[in-house]
C-alpha positions as CSV (number, residue, x, y, z in Angstrom):
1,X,0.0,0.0,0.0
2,X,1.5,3.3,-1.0
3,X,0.2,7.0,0.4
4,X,0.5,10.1,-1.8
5,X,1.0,13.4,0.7
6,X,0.5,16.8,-0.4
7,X,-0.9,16.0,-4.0
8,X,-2.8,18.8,-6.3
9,X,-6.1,17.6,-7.8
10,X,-7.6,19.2,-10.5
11,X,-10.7,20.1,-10.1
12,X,-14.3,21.4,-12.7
13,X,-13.0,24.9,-12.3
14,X,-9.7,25.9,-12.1
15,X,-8.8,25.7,-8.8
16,X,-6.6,22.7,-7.3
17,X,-7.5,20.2,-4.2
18,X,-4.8,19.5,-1.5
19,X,-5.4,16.3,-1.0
20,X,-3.8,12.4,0.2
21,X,-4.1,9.7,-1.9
22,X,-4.4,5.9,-0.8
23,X,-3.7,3.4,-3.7
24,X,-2.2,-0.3,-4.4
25,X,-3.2,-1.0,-7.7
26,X,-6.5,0.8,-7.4
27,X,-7.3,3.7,-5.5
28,X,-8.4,3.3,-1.9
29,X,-9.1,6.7,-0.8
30,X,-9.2,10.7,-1.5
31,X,-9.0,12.6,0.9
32,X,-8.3,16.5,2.2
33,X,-7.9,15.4,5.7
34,X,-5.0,12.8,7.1
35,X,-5.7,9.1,5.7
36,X,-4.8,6.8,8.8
37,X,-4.3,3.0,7.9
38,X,-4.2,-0.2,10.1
39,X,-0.6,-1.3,8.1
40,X,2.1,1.6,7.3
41,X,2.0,2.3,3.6
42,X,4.9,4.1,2.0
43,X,4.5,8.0,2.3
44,X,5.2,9.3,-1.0
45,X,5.4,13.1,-0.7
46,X,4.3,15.1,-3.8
47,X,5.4,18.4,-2.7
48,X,2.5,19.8,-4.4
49,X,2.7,18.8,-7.5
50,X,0.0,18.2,-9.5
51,X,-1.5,14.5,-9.8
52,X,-3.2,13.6,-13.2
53,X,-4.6,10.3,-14.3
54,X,-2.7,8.5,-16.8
55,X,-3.4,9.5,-20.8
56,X,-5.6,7.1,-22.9
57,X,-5.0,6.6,-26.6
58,X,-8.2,5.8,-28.3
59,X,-6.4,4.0,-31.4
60,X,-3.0,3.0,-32.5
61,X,-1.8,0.6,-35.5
62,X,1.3,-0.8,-34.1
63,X,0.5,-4.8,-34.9
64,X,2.1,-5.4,-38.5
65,X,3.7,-8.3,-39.5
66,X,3.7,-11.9,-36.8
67,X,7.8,-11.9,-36.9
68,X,7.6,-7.8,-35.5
69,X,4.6,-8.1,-33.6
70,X,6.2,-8.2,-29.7
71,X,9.3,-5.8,-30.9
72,X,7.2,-3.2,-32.3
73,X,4.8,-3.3,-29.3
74,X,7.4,-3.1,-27.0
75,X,9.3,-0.2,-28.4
76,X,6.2,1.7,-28.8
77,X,4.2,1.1,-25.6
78,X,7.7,2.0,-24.0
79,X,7.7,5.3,-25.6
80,X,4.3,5.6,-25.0
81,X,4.6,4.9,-21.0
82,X,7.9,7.7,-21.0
83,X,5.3,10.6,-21.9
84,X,2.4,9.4,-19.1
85,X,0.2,7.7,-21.9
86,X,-1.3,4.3,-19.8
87,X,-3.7,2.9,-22.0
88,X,-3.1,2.3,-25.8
89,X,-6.3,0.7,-27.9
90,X,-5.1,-1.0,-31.3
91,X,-6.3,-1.1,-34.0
92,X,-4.0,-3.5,-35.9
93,X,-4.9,-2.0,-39.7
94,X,-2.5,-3.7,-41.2
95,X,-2.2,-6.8,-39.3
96,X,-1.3,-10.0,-41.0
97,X,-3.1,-11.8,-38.6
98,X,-6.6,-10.3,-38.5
99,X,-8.7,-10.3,-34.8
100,X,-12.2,-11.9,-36.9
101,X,-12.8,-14.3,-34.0
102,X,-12.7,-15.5,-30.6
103,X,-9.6,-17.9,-31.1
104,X,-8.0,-14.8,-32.9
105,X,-8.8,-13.0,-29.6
106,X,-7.1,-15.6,-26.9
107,X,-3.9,-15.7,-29.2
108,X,-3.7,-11.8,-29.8
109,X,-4.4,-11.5,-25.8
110,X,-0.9,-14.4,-25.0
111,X,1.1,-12.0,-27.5
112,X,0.7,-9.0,-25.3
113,X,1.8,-10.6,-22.4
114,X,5.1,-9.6,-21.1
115,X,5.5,-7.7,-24.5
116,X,3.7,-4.0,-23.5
117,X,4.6,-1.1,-21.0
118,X,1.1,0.0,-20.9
119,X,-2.4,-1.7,-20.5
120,X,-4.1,-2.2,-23.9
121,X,-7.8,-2.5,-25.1
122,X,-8.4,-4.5,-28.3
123,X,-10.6,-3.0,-31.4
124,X,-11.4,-6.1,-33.6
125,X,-12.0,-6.6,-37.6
126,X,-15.4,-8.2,-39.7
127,X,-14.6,-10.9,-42.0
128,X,-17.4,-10.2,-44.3
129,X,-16.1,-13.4,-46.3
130,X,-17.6,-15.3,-43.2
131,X,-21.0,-14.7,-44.9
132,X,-23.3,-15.3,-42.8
133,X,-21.4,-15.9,-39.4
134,X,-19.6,-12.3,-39.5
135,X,-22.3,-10.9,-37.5
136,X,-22.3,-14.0,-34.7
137,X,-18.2,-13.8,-34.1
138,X,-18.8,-10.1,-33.8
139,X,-21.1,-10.5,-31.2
140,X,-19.1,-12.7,-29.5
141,X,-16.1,-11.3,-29.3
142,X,-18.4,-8.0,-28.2
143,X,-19.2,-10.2,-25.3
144,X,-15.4,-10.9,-24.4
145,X,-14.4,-7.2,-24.2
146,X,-13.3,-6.0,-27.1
147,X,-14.2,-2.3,-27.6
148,X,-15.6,-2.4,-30.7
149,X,-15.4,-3.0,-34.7
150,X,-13.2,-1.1,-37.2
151,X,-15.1,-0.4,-40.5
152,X,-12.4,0.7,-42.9
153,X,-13.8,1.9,-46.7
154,X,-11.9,0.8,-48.9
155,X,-9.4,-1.7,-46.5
156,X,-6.0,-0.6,-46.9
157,X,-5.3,-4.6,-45.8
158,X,-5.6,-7.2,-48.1
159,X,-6.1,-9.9,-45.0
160,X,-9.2,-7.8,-44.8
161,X,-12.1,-8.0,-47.5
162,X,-13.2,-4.8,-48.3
163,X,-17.0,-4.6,-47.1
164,X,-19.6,-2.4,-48.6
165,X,-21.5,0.3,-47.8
166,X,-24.5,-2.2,-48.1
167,X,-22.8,-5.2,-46.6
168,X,-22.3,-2.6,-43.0
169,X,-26.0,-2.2,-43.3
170,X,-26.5,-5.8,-42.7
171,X,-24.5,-5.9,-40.1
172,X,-25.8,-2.9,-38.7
173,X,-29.0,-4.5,-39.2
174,X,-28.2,-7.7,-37.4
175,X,-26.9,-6.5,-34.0
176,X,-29.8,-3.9,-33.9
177,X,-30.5,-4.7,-30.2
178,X,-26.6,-4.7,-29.4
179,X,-24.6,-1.4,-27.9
180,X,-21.6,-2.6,-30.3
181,X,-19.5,0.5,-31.0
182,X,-18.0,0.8,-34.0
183,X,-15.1,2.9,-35.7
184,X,-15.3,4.2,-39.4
185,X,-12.0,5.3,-41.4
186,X,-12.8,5.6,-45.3
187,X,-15.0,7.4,-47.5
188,X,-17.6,7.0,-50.1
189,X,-16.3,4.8,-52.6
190,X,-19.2,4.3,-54.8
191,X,-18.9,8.2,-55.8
192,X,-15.5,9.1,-55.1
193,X,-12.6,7.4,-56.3
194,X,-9.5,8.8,-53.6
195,X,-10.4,10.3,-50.7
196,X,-11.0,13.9,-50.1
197,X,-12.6,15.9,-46.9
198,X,-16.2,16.0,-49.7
199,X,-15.5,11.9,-50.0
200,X,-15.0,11.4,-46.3
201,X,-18.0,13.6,-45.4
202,X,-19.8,11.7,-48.1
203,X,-19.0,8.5,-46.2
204,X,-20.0,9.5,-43.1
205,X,-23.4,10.2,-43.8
206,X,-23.7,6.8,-45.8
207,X,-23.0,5.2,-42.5
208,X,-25.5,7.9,-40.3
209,X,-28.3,6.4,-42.4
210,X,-27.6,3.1,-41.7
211,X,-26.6,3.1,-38.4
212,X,-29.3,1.9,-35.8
213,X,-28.4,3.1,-32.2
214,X,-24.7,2.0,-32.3
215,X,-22.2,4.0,-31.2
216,X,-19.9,5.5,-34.1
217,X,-16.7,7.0,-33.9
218,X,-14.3,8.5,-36.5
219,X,-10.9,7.8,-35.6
220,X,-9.2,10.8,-37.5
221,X,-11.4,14.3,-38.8
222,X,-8.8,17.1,-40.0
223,X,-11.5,19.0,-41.9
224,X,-13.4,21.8,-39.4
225,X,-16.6,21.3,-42.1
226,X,-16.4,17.7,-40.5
227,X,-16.4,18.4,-37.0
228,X,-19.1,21.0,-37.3
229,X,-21.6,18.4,-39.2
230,X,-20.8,16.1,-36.8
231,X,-21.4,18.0,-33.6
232,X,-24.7,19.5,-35.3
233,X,-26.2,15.9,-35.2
234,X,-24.3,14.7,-31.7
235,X,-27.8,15.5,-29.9
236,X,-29.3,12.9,-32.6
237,X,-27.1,10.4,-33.6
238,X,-24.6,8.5,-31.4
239,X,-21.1,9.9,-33.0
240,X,-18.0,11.0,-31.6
241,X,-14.4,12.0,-33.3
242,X,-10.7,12.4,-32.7
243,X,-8.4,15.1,-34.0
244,X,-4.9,13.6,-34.8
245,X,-2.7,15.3,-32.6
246,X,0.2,16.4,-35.1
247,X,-3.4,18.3,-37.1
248,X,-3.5,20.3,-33.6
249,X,-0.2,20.3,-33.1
250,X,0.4,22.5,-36.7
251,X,-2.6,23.9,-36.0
252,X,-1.8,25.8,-33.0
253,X,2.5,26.2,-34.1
254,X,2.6,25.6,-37.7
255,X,6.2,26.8,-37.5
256,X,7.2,23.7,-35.4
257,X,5.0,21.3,-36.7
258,X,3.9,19.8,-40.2
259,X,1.3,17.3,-40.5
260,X,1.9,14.1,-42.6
261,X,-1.6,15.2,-44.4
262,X,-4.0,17.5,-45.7
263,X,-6.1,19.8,-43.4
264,X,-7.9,22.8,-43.9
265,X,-7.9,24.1,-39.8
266,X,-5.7,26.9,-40.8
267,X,-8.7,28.4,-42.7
268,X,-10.9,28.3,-40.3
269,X,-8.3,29.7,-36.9
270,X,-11.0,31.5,-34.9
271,X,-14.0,29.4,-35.3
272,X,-11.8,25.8,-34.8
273,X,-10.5,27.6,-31.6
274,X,-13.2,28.5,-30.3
275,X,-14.9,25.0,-30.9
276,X,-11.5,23.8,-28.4
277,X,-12.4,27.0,-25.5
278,X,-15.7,25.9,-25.4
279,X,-14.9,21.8,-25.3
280,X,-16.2,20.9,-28.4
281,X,-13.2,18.7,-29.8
282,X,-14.4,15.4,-28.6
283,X,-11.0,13.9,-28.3
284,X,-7.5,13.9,-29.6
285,X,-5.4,10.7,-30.1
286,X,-1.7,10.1,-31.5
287,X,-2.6,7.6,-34.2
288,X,0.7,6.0,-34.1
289,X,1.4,3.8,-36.5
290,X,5.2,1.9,-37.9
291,X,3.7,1.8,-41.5
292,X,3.6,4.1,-44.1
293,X,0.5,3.3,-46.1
294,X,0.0,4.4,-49.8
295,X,-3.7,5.8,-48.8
296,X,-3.1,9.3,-46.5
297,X,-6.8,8.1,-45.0
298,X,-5.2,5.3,-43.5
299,X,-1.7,6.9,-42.7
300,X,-0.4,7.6,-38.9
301,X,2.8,9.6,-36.9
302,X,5.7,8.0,-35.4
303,X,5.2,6.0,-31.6
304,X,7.9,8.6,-30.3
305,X,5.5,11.5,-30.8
306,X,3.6,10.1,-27.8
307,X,6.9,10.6,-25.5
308,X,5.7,14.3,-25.8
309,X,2.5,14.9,-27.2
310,X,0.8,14.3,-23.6
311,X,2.7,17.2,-22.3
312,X,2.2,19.4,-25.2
313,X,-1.2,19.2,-24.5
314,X,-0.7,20.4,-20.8
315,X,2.0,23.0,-21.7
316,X,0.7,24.7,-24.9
317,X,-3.3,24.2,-24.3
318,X,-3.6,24.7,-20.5
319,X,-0.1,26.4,-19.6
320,X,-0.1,29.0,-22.4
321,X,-3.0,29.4,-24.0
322,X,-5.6,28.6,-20.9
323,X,-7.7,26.1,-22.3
324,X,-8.7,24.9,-18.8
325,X,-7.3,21.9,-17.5
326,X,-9.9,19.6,-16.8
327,X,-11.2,20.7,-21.1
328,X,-6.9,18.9,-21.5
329,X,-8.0,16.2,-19.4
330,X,-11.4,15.0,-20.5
331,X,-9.5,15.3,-24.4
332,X,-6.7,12.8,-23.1
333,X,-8.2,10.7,-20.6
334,X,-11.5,10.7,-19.6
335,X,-13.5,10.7,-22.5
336,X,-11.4,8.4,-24.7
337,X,-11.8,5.8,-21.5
338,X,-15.8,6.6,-21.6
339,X,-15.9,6.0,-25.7
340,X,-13.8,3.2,-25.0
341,X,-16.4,1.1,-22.1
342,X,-13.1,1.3,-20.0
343,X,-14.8,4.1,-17.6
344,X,-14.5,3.9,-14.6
345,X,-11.7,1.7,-14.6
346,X,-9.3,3.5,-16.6
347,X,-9.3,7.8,-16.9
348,X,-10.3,8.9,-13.4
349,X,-9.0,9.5,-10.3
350,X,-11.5,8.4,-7.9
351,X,-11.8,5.2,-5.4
352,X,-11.9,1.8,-7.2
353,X,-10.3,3.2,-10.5
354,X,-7.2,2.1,-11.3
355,X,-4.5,3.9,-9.9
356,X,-2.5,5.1,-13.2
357,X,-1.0,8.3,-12.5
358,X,1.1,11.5,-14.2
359,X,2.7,13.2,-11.5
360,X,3.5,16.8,-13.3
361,X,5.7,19.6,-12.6
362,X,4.5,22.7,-13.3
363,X,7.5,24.7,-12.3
364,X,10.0,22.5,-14.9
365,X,10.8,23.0,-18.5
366,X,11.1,20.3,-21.2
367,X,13.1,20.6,-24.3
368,X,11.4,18.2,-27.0
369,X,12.7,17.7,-30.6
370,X,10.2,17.9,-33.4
371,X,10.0,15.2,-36.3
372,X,11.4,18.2,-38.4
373,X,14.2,18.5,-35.7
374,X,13.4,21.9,-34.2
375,X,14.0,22.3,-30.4
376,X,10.6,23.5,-28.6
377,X,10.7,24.2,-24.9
378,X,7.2,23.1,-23.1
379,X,6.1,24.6,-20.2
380,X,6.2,21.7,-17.1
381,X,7.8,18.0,-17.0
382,X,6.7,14.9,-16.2
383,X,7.8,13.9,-13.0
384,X,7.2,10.3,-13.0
385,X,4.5,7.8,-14.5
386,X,2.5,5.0,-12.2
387,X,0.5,2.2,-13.8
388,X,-2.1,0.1,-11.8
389,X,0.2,1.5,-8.4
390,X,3.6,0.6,-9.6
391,X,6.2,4.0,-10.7
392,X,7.2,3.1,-13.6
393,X,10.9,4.1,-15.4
394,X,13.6,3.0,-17.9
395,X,13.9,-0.3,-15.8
396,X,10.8,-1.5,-15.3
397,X,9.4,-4.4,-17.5
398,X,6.8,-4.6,-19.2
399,X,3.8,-5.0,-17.3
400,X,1.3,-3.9,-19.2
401,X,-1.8,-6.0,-19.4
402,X,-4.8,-6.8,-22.1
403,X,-8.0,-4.2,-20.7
404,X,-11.5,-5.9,-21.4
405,X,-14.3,-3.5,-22.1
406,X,-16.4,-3.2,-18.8
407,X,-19.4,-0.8,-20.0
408,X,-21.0,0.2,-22.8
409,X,-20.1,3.1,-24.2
410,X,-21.6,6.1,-23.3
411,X,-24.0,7.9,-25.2
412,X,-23.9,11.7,-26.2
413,X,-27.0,12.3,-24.8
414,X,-26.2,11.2,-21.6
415,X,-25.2,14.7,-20.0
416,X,-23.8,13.1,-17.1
417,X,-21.0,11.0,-19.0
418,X,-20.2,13.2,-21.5
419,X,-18.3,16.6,-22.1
């Protein structure tokens, strides 16, 4: 049992919380007054710094080729763990070994073991080749914790059949009275033959009129036209998205930063800021990915940008440009955990959630080198990492675990679990 002394807790507004913190690998107890125990934990005094919970990635690609698979997790989840990311959910797009089934799932679960730094929550594939049993291994492996189904348009895998925009309305169709979340990454192919923001918009709403009440989410938007249809119809239809965080990044310091692909938020400054003042970006997520694919749709940024990207968030959205903290948090943590079905578990710091932690310095500086090799100073450091109660450095091994989805994901109406 471990005791954290003289912690700052965010809090709603922008005031902190001196409080205590009681924790083994999940949280005991919060509070402002002194925590008295029957054993003697180790006192771990925080000197007022501030205590964060851990960062959650909502989707990575870092499952390739079978001969890579544990190297490529382990240098990635490591860099991942360095800049206070806890959870990682993959996505596996290029994957030579698709997760279709329930077997698939139980040998992709043994290949994580002793191979991650951080927990991880598993996004499966359709076989639509598996006609008519696609929809019954879906379901089951909905029912073993997966956190839902990636619907890419056109597949930029060929161990994945593409599936059409007719074949997801069967599906669709066939879990009607299922919660099953499901991510979409494409665009309309029947009218558009490479992807464009007009082809990806297009796509989306071909998927809006089929959906039923499943959950949607759109892994990458970089187009403001985008976000604004989608939070127009968030009060209707069950859809969330992510901004990659190299598009913010550039966004907000286009002279450090370039994006790997096309966006049009520099057109549209005030109105996209304003959207993140007022906590209208849903998410934001790394998209790290080894592979360079030949389709930009499907295309993601280097695992190191995650030894960083968690504290540029803190330093240039909270530090410098005020974007309140808890807005940083619920982007990071909190509501990628919530879309996930990992909440309460994971992206809280409350009593019975896990006790993954980012102890930050606000005092520090960090110099960070960007992919184009420029030098940026950020505003804080982070101080050390904890997953499920355990610090965690350059010596620890990897202990990262497999995360089964716990809940359903919440819905956007639900004002008390969302944004």
């Amino acid at each position: 049992m471990k005791l954290f002394v003289n912690a700052s807790l965010p809090t709603s507004s922008s005031a902190f919380k001196h409080v205590n913190l009681l924790f083994d690998e999940q949280i005991v107890k919060i509070s402002t007054d002194e925590i008295s125990t029957e054993e003697q934990p180790e006192i771990i005094d925080l000197k007022g710094k501030i205590l964060l919970p851990g960062a959650i990635d909502i989707h990575s690609h870092l499952i390739d080729k079978d001969k890579t698979l544990k190297s490529n997790l382990a240098k990635a989840t490591k860099s991942a763990l360095k800049g206070g990311w806890t959870t990682l959910a993959e996505m596996s797009y290029f994957t030579e070994s698709p997760l279709f089934d329930t077997e698939d799932l139980k040998k992709r679960i043994a290949a994580l073991q002793g191979n991650i730094y951080t927990d991880m929550a598993l996004w499966a594939h359709v076989d639509v080749t598996d006609y008519p049993y696609y929809a019954e291994s879906a379901q089951e492996l909905w029912t073993k914790g997966v956190v839902g189904f990636i619907l890419m348009v056109p597949s930029p895998n060929d161990a994945i059949a593409d599936i059409t925009f007719t074949e997801i309305m069967d599906l669709f169709m066939d879990i009607y009275e299922s919660d099953t979340e499901f991510a979409f990454q494409g665009f309309d192919v029947d009218s558009f033959k490479t992807y464009s923001f007009a082809s990806q918009m297009d796509g989306i709403k071909k998927i809006l009129r089929r959906m039923q009440e499943n959950p949607i989410h759109i892994p990458r938007v970089s187009s403001y036209q985008i976000i604004e249809f989608i939070n127009s119809i968030s009060k209707r239809s069950d859809i969330s998205f992510a901004i990659n965080m190299t598009d913010m990044m550039q966004f907000l310091a286009p002279d450090a930063f370039t994006s790997p692909w096309q966006t049009d938020f520099s057109e549209y400054y005030e109105l996209l800021y304003e959207l993140l003042r007022t906590k209208k970006i849903y998410l934001l997520s790394n998209s790290c990915s080894w592979f360079k694919p030949e389709n930009e749709l499907f295309a993601g940024n280097p695992p190191q940008l995650m030894e960083y990207s968690y504290l540029w968030v803190l330093s240039e959205l909270w530090k410098q440009r005020k974007i309140p903290l808890s807005t940083c948090i619920k982007m990071t943590s909190e509501n990628p955990a919530k879309r996930l079905g990992i909440y309460p578990q994971k992206g809280r710091i409350d009593s019975g959630s896990d006790a993954d932690f980012v102890i930050y310095d606000p005092d520090a500086t960090t110099t960070i080198t960007t992919p184009g090799g420029n030098k940026l100073e950020l505003t804080g450091a982070i101080d050390s990492v904890w997953l499920r109660g355990k610090r965690q450095d350059a010596a620890s091994e990897a202990a990262g675990i497999f995360v089964s989805r716990s809940n359903s994901p919440k819905r956007r109406h639900n004002k008390s679990s969302w944004v």
